[in-house]
C-alpha positions in Angstrom: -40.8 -190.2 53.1 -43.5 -189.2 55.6 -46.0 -186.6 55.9 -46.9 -185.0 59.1 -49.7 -182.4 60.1 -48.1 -180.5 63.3 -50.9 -178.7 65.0 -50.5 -175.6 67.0 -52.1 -173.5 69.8 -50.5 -170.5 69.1 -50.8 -169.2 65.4 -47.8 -169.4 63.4 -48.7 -166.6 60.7 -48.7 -163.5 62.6 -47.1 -160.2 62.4 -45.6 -160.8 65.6 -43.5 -164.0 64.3 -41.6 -161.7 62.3 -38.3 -160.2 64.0 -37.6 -156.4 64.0 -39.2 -153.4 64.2 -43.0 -153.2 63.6 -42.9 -150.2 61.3 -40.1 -150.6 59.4 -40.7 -151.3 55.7 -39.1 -154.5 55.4 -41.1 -155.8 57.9 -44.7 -155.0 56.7 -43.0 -156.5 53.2 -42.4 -159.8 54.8 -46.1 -159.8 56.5 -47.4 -159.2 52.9 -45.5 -161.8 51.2 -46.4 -164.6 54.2 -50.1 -163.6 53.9 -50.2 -164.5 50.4 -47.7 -167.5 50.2 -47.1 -168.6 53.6 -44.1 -169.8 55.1 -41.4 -172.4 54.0 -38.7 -173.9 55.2 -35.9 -177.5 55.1 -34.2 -178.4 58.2 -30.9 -177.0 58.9 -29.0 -180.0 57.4 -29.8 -178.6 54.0 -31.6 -175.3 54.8 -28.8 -172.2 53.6 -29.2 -168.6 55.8 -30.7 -167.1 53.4 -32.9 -168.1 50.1 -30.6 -168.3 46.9 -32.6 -165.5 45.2 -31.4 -163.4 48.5 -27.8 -164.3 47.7 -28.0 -162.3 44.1 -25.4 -159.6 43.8 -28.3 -157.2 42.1 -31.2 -157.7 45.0 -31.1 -154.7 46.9 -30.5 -154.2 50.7 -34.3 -154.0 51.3 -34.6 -157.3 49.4 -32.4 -159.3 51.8 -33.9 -157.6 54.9 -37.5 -158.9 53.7 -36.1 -162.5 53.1 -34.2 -162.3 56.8 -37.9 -161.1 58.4 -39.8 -163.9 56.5 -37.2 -166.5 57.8 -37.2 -165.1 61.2 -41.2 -165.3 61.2 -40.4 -169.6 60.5 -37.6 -169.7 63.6 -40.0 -171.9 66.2 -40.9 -174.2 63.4 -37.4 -174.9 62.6 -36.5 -175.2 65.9 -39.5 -177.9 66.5 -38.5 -180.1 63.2 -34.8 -179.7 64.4 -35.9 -181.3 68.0 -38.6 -183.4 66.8 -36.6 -185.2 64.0 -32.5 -184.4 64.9 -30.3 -182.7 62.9 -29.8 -186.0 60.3 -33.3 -185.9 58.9 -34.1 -184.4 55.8 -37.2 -182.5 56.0 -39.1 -179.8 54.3 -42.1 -177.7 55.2 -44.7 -175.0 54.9 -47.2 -173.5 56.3 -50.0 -172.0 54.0 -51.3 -168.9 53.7 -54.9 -168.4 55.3 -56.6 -168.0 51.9 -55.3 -172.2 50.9 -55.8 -173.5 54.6 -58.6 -176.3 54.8 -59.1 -175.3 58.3 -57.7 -171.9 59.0 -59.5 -171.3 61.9 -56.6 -174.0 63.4 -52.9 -173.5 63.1 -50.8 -176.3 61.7 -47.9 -177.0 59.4 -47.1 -179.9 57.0 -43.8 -181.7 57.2 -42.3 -183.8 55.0 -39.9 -186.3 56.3 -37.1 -188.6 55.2 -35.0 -189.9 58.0 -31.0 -191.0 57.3 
C-alpha cells in the first residue's frame, strides 16, 4: 500500500462542492458535517452510492439527502483517483477538516493506494 498527498489549486472544502440548492437544509447540514470531519471516500470498485448508515430503514428523508450532498461535495476527487489509478485499484481517501490540516492555507487530499 501507498500513501499519496494530492495537492490542489482550487479548494476542495467549500460550500460550493456541494450539489443542490444553497438554502436548502440538507445542504447547510452537509457543509456543517464536512467542516468538522472532512470528506471521505474508496474508489468506485468498492465505494457503495450511499454510506451504509444512509441505507437504514429508520434514517429519515433529510438524513439520506445530507449523506447524497456530502458525497456529491467528494465527486472531483473520485473522479481524479478513478483516472489517476483505474478502476482495479483499491483506494481510500479523505480530506480533513480545516481545524486537523497541517497546512490549511493549501488544499490537498491523502490517498491510500493498493493496486490489483
Amino acid at each position: 500500500m501507498k500513501h499519496y498527498v494530492v495537492w490542489s489549486k482550487r479548494p476542495l472544502l467549500h460550500p460550493c462542492a456541494i450539489e443542490g440548492d444553497a438554502q436548502s437544509p440538507s445542504r447547510i447540514a452537509a457543509w456543517g458535517r464536512i467542516r468538522a470531519q472532512g470528506l471521505t471516500g474508496l474508489s468506485s470498485a468498492v465505494d457503495s452510492p450511499l454510506p451504509e448508515s444512509a441505507k437504514d430503514e429508520n434514517d429519515t428523508k433529510t438524513e439520506v439527502e445530507i449523506e447524497k450532498a456530502i458525497r456529491s461535495a467528494g465527486k472531483e476527487i473520485r473522479k481524479f483517483v478513478t483516472l489517476r489509478w483505474g478502476e482495479d485499484a483499491q483506494v481510500a481517501w479523505f480530506a480533513n477538516p480545516p481545524s486537523l490540516q497541517s497546512l490549511p492555507a493549501l488544499a490537498h487530499w491523502h490517498c491510500m493506494v493498493r493496486q490489483s
